[in-house]
MARTIVO-590114 format. One record per residue (C-alpha): y negated, z, x negated; residue number from 1; residue in one letter. Coordinates in pm, 1 decimal. Layout:
BEGIN
+----------+----------+----------+-----+----+
|       c2 |       c3 |       c1 |   i | aa |
+----------+----------+----------+-----+----+
|        Y |        Z |        X | NUM |  a |
...
+----------+----------+----------+-----+----+
//
This chain:
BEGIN
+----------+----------+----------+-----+----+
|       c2 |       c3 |       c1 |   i | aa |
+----------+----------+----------+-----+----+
|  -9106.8 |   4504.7 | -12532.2 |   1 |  x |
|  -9466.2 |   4577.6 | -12394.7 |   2 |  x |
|  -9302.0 |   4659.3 | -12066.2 |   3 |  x |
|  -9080.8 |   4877.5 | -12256.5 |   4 |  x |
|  -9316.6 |   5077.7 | -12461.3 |   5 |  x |
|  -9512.4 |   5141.3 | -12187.6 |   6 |  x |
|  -9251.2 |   5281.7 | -11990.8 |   7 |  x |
|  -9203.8 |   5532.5 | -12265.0 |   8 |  x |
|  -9543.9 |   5591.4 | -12288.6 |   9 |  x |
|  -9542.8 |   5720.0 | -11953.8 |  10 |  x |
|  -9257.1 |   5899.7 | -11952.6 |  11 |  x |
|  -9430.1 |   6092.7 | -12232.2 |  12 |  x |
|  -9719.9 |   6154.1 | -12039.9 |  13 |  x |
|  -9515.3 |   6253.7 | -11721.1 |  14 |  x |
|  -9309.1 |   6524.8 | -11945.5 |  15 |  x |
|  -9573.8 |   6685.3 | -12115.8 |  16 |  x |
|  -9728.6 |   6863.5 | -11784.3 |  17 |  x |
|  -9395.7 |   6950.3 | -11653.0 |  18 |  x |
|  -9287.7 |   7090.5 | -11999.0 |  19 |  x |
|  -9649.2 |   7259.4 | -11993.5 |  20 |  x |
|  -9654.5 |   7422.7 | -11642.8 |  21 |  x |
|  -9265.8 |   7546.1 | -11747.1 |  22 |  x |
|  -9386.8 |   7723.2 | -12012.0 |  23 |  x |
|  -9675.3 |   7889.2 | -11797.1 |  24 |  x |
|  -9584.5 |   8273.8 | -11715.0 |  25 |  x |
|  -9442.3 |   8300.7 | -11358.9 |  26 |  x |
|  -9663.2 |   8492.1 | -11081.4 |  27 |  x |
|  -9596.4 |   8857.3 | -10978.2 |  28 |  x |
|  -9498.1 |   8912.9 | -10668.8 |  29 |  x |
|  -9531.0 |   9250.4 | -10495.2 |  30 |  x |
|  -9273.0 |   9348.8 | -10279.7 |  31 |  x |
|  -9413.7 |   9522.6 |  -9966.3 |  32 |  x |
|  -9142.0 |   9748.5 |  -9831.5 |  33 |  x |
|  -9347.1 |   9881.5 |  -9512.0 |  34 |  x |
|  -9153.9 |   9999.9 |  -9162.1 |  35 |  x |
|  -9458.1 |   9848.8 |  -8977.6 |  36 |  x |
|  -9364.5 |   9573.2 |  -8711.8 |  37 |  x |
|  -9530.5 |   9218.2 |  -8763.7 |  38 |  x |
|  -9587.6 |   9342.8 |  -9107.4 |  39 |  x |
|  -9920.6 |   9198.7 |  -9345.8 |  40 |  x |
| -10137.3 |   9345.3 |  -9623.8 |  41 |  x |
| -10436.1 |   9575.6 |  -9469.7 |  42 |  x |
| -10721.4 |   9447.8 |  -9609.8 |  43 |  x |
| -10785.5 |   9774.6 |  -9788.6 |  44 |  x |
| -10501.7 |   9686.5 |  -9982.4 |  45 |  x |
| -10611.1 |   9352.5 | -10090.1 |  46 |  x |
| -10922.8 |   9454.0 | -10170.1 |  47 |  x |
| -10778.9 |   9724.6 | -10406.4 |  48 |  x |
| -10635.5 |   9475.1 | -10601.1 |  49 |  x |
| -10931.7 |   9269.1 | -10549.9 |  50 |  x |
| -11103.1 |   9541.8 | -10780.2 |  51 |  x |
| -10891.4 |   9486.2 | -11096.5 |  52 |  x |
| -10862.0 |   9061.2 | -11056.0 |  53 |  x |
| -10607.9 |   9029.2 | -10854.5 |  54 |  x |
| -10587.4 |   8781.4 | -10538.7 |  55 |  x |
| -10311.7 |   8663.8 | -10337.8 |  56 |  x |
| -10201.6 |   8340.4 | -10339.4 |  57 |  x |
| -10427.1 |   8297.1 | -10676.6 |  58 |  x |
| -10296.9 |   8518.5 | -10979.4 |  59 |  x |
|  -9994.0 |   8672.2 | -10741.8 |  60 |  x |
|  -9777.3 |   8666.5 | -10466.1 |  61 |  x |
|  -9647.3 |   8976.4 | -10140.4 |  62 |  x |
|  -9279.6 |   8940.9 | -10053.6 |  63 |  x |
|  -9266.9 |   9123.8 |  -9706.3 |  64 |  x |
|  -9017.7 |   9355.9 |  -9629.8 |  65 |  x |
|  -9050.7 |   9528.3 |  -9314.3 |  66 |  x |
|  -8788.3 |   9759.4 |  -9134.2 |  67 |  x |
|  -8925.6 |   9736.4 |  -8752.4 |  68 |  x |
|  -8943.8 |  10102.6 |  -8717.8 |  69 |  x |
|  -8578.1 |  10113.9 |  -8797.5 |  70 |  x |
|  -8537.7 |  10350.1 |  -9132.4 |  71 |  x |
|  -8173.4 |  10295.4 |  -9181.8 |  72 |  x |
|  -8267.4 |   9945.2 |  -9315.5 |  73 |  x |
|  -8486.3 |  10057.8 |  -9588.6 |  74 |  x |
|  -8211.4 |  10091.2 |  -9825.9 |  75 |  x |
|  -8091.8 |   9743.0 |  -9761.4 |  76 |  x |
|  -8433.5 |   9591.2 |  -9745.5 |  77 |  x |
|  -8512.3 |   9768.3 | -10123.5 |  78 |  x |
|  -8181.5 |   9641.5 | -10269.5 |  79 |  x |
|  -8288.6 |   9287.9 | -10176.7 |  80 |  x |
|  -8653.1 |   9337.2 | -10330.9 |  81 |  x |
|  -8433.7 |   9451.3 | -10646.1 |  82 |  x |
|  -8235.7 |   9156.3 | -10650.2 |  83 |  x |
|  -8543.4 |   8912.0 | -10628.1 |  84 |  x |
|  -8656.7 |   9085.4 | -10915.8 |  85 |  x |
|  -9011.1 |   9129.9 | -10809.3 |  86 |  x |
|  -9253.7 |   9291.5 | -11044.4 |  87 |  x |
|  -9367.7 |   9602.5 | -10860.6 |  88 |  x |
|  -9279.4 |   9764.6 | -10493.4 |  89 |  x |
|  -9529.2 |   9923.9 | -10270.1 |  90 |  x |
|  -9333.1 |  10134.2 | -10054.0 |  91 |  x |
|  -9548.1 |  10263.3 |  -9760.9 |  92 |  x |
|  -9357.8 |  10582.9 |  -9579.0 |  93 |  x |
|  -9189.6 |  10872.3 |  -9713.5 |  94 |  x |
|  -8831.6 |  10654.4 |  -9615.9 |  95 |  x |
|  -8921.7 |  10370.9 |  -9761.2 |  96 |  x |
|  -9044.8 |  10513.2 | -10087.2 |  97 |  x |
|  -8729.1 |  10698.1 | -10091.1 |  98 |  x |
|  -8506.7 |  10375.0 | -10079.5 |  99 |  x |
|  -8712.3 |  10217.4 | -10360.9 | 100 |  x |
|  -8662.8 |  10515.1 | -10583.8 | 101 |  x |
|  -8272.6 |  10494.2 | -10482.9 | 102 |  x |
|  -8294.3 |  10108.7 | -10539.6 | 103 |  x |
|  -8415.9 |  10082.6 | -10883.1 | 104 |  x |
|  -8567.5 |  10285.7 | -11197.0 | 105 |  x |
|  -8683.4 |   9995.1 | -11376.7 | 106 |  x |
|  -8933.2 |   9813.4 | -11058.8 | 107 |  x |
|  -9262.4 |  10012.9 | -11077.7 | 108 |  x |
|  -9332.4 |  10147.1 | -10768.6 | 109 |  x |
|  -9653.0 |  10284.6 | -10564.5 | 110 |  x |
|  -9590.5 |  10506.9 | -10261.9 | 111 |  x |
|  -9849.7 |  10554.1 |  -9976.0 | 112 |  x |
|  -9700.6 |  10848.4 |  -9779.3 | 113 |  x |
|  -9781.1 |  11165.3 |  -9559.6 | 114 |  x |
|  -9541.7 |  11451.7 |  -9732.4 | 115 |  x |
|  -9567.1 |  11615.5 | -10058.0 | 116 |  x |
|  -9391.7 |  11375.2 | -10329.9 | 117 |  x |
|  -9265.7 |  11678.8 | -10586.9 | 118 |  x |
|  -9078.3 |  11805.5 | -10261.7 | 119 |  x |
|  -8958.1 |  11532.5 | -10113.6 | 120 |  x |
|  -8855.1 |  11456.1 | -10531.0 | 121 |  x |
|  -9024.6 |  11111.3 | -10539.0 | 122 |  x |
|  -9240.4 |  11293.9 | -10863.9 | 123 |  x |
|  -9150.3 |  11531.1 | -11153.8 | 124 |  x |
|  -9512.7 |  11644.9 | -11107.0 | 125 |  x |
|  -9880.6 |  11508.3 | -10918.3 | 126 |  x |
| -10024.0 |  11487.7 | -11236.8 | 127 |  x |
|  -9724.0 |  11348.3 | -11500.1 | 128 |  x |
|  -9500.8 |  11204.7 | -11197.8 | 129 |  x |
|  -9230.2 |  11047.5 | -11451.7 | 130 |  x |
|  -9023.6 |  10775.2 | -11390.6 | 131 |  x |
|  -9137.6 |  10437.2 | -11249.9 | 132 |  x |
|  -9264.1 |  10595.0 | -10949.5 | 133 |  x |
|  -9655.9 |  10693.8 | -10844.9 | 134 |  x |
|  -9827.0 |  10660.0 | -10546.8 | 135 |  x |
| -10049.8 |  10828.6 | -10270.4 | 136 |  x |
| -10045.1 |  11120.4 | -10043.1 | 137 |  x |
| -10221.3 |  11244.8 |  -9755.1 | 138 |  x |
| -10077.6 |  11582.4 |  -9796.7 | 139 |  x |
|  -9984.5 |  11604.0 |  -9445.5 | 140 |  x |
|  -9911.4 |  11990.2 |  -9430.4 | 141 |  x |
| -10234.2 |  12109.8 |  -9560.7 | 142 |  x |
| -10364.0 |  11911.8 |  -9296.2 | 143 |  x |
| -10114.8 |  11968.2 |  -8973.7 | 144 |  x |
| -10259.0 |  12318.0 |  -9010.3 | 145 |  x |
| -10590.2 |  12163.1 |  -9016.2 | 146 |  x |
| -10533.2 |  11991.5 |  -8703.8 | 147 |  x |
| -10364.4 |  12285.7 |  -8515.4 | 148 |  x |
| -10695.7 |  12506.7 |  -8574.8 | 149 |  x |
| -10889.9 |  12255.8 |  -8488.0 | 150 |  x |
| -10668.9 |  12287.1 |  -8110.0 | 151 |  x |
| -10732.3 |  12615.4 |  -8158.5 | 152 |  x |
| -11082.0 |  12616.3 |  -8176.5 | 153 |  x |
| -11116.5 |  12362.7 |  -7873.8 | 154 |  x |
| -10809.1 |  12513.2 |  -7706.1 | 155 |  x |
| -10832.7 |  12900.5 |  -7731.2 | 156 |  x |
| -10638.7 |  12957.4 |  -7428.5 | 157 |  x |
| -10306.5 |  12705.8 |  -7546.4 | 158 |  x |
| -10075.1 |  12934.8 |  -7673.3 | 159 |  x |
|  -9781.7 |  12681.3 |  -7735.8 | 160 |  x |
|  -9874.5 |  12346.6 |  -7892.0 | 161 |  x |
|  -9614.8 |  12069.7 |  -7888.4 | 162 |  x |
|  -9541.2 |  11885.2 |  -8224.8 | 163 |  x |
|  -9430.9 |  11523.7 |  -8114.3 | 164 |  x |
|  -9199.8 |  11411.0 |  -8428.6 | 165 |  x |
|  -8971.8 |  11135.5 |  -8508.8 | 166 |  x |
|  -8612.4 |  11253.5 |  -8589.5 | 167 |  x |
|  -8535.0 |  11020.0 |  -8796.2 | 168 |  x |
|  -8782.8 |  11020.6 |  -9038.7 | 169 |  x |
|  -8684.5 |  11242.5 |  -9349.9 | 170 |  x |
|  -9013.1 |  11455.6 |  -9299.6 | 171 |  x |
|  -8927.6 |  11575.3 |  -9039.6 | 172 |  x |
|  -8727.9 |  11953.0 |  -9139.3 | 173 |  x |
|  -9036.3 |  11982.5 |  -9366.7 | 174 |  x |
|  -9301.7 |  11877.4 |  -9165.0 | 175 |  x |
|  -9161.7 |  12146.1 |  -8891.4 | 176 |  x |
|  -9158.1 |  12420.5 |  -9092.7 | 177 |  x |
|  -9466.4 |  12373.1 |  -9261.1 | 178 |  x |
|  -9594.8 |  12348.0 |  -8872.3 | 179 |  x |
|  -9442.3 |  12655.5 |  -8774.5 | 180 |  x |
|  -9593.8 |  12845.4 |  -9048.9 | 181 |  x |
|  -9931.0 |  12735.8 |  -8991.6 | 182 |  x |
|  -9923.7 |  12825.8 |  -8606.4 | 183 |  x |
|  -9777.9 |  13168.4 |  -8688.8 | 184 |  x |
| -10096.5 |  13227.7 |  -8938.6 | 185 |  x |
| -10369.0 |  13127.4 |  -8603.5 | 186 |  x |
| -10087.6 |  13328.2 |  -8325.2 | 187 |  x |
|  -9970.4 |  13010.4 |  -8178.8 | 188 |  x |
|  -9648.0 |  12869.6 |  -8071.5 | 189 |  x |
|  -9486.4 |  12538.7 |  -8184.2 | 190 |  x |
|  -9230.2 |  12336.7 |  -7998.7 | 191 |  x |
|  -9112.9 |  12078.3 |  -8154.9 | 192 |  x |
|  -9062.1 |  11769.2 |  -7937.6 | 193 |  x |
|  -8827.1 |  11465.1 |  -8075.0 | 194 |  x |
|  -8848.7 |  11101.7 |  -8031.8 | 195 |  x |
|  -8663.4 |  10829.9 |  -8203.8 | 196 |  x |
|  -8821.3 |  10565.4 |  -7995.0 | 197 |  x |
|  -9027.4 |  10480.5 |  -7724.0 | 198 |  x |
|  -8775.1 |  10484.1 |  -7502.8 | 199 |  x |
|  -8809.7 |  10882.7 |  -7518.3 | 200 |  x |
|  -9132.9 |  10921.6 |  -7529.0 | 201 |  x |
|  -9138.4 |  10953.5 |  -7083.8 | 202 |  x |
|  -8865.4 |  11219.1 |  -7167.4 | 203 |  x |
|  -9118.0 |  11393.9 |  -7484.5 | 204 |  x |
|  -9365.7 |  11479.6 |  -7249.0 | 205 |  x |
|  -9132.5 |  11550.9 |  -6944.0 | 206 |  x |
|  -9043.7 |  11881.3 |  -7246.1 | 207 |  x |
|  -9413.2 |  11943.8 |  -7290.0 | 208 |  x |
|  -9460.1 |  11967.5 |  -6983.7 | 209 |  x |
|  -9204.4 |  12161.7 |  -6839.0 | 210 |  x |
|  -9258.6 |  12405.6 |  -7122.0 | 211 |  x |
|  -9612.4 |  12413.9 |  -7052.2 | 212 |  x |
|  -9742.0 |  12367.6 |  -7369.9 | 213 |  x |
| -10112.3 |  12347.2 |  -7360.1 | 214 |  x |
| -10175.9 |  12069.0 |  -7635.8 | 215 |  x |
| -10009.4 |  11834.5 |  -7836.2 | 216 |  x |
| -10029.7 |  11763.5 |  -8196.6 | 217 |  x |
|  -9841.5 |  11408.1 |  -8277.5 | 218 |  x |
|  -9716.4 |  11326.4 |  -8596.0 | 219 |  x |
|  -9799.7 |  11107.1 |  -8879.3 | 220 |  x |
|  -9485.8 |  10827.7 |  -8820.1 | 221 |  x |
|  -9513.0 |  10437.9 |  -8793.1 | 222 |  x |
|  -9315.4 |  10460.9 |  -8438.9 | 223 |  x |
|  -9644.8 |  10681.0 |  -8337.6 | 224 |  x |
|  -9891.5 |  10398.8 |  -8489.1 | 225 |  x |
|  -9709.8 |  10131.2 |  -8342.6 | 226 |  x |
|  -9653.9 |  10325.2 |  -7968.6 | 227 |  x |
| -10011.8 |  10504.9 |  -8015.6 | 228 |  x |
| -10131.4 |  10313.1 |  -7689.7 | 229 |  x |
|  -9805.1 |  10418.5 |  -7503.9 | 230 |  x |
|  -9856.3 |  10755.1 |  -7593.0 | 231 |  x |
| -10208.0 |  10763.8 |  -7524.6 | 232 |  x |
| -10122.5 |  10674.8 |  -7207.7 | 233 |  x |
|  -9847.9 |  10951.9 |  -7160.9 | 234 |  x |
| -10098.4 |  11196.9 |  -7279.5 | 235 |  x |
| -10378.4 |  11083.5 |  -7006.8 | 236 |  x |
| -10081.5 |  11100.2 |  -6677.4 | 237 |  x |
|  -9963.0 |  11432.5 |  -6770.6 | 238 |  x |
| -10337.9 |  11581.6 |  -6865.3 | 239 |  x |
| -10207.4 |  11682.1 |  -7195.1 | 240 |  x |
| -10520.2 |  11767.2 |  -7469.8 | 241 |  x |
| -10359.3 |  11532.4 |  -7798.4 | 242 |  x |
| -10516.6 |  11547.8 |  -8164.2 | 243 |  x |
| -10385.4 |  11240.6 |  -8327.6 | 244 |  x |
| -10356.7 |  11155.8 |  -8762.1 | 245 |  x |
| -10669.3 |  10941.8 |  -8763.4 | 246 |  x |
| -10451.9 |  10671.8 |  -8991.5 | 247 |  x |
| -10242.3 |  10644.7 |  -8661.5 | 248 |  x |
| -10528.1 |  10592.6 |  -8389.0 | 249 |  x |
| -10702.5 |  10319.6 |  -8565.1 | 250 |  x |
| -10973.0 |  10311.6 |  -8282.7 | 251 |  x |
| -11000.2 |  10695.1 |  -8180.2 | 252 |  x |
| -11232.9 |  10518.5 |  -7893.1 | 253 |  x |
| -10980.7 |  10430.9 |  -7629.5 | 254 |  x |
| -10878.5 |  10748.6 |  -7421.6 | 255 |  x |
| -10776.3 |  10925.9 |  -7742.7 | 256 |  x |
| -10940.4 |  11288.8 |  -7731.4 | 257 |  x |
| -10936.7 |  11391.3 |  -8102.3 | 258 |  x |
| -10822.3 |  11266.4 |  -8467.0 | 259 |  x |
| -10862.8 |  11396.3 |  -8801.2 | 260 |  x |
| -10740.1 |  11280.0 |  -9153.7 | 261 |  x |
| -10785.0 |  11127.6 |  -9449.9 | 262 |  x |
| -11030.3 |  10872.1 |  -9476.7 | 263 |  x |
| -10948.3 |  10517.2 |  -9317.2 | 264 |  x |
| -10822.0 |  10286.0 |  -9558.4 | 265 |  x |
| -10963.7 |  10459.5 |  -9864.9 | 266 |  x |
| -10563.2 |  10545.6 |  -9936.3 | 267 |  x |
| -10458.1 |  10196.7 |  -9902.1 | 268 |  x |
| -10731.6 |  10048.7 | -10125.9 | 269 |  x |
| -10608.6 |  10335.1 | -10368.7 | 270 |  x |
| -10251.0 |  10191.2 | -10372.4 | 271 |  x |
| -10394.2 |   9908.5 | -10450.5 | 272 |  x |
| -10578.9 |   9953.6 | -10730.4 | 273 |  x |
| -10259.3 |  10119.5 | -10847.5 | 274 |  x |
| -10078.5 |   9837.3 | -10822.3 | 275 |  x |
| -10324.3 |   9605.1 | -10993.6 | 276 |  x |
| -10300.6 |   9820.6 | -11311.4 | 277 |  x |
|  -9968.6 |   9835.7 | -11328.6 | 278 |  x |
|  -9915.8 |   9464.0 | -11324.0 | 279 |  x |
| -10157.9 |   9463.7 | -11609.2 | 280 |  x |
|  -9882.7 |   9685.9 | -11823.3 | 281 |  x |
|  -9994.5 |  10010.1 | -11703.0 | 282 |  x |
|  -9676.5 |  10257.0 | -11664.9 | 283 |  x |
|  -9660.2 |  10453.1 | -11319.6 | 284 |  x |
|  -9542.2 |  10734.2 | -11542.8 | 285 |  x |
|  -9889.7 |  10735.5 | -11685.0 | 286 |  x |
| -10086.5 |  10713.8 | -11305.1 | 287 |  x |
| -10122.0 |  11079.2 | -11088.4 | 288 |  x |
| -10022.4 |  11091.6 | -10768.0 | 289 |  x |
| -10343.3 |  11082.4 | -10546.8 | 290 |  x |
| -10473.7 |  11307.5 | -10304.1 | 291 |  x |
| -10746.1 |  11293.8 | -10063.6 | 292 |  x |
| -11095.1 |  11405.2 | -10086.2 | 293 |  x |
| -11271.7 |  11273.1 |  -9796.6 | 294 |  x |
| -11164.0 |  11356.9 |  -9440.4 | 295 |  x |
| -11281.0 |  11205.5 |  -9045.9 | 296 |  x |
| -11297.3 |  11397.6 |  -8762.7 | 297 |  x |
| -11377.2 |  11195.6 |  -8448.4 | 298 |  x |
| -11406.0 |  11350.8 |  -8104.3 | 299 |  x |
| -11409.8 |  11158.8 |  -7777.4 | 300 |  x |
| -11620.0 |  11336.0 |  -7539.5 | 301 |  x |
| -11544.5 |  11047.6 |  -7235.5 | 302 |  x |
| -11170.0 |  11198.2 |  -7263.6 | 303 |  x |
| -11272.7 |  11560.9 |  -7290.4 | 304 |  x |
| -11461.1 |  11507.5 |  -6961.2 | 305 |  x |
| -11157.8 |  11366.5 |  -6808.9 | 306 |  x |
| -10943.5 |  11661.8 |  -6926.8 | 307 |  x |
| -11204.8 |  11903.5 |  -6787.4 | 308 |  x |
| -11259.4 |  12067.1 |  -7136.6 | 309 |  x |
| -11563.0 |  12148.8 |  -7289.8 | 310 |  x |
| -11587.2 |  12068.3 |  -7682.0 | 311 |  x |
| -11764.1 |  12352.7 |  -7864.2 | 312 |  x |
| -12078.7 |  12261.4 |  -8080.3 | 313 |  x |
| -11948.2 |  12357.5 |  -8370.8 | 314 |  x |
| -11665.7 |  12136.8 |  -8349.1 | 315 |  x |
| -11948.1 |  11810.4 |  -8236.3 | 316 |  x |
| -12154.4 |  11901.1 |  -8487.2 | 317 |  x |
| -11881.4 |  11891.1 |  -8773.2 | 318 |  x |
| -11754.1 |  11595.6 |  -8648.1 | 319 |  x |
| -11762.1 |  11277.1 |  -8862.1 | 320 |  x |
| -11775.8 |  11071.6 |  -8535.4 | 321 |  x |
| -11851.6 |  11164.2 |  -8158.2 | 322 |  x |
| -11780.4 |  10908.3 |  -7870.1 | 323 |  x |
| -11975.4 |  10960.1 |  -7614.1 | 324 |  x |
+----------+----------+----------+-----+----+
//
């Protein structure tokens, strides 16, 4: 009998933490829907959360997602994020953000993209977006004209500037226009140069060249941050001047001539502060859509030298960063 009540004893005492940890709330987990090969959380990211208590692996859990630089999977990878019910999706890319909006209206989610969200019709507004859906912006079109003045200024003499873009990417009609507009406003020409992989990147520049365009402007798409060495390299054997999205370069120190943008990884820790107060109960209906305030412009004078060009003052001394 003492064998027996002991038994029982236990058995009570084995129950009561299992009973106990099934009535504990279960952890969020943040789907990461991201087109980036190898994908992981950028630090910036991490730390965002980091700001409003949140640590991986601690208080919640990333579900990785990652398309491989193919878009067409997005839908397929959202639907699945959906069906794992996860408690918010940060969808990084105008593509990707569009699948999670097609995927669910119930999911928060937080964007981190180039284009303008009311146009693309991820937001009713920037300031009262609506919906489950927030996020951040670069703005890219205020700032491709940005970029082609600052070609301009460095390149007086290119009348025709190439515009490297991925076809695929739903930007892309937009992002043209917007750059064709902005060249006609400084008297310059844009040709628009395609590539859906890196496969036609040799043929890109075999265009730019042949239609002697005197710089190239690339655009703001994962295949470009993932290929960025590749075309870096391109850029160097044909002796074409390149101003690169400095979210793309990374490290504008390796033969890359010029970059401007948005500040490094402040858009990323953004997100993530967005995503931290939302999976504290705040609604992304309630969140604006944010924009940036603080730009880099980094200059390479080792490349300039290389291209025979001489970088005006005014653009060194306005320069957030010059490699020299």
């Amino acid at each position: 009998m003492r064998r027996r009540d002991f038994m029982v004893g236990l058995g009570g005492t084995v129950a009561w933490p299992l009973a106990a940890r099934a009535q504990q709330p279960a952890m969020p987990v943040v789907g990461y829907l991201t087109a980036e090969r190898g994908a992981s959380a950028a630090p910036e990211f991490l730390n965002g959360l980091g700001e409003v208590g949140f640590v991986e692996g601690r208080n919640f859990a990333i579900d990785y997602r990652s398309a491989n630089g193919a878009y067409d999977l997005f839908p397929a990878l959202a639907a699945d994020l959906v069906r794992r019910r996860v408690s918010a999706i940060y969808a990084i890319t105008t593509p990707a953000a569009l699948a999670a909006k097609a995927a669910t209206t119930s999911i928060p989610i937080v964007f981190g993209i180039g284009g303008d969200p009311v146009k693309l019709g991820l937001v009713a507004s920037m300031n009262r977006p609506g919906g489950n859906i927030t996020g951040g912006s670069a703005m890219n079109n205020a700032l491709t004209a940005k970029r082609l003045d600052l070609l301009r200024e460095l390149l007086p003499q290119a009348e025709t500037i190439a515009f490297l873009m991925n076809p695929t990417n739903q930007n892309m009609e937009s992002d043209a226009q917007d750059a064709q507009a902005a060249a006609r406003a400084i008297g310059r020409r844009i040709l628009v140069v395609p590539a859906a992989n890196e496969q036609e990147f040799d043929s890109a520049f075999t265009k730019i060249v042949n239609e002697r365009a005197g710089a190239l402007l690339v655009g703001s798409d994962q295949l470009f941050q993932d290929r960025v060495d590749r075309i870096v390299e391109l850029a160097a054997r044909h002796a074409v001047p390149t101003i690169y999205d400095n979210i793309i370069t990374n490290s504008p120190a390796v033969g890359r001539l010029i970059s401007y943008g948005r500040l490094r990884g402040e858009g990323l820790r953004e997100s993530g502060v967005y995503v931290g107060r939302i999976l504290k109960g705040e609604k992304p209906a309630d969140l604006p859509v944010i924009q940036p305030t603080r730009f880099e412009l980094v200059i390479n004078l080792k490349t300039a030298k290389t291209l025979g060009l001489t970088v005006p003052l005014t653009l060194q001394v306005a320069a957030t960063k010059v490699i020299e």
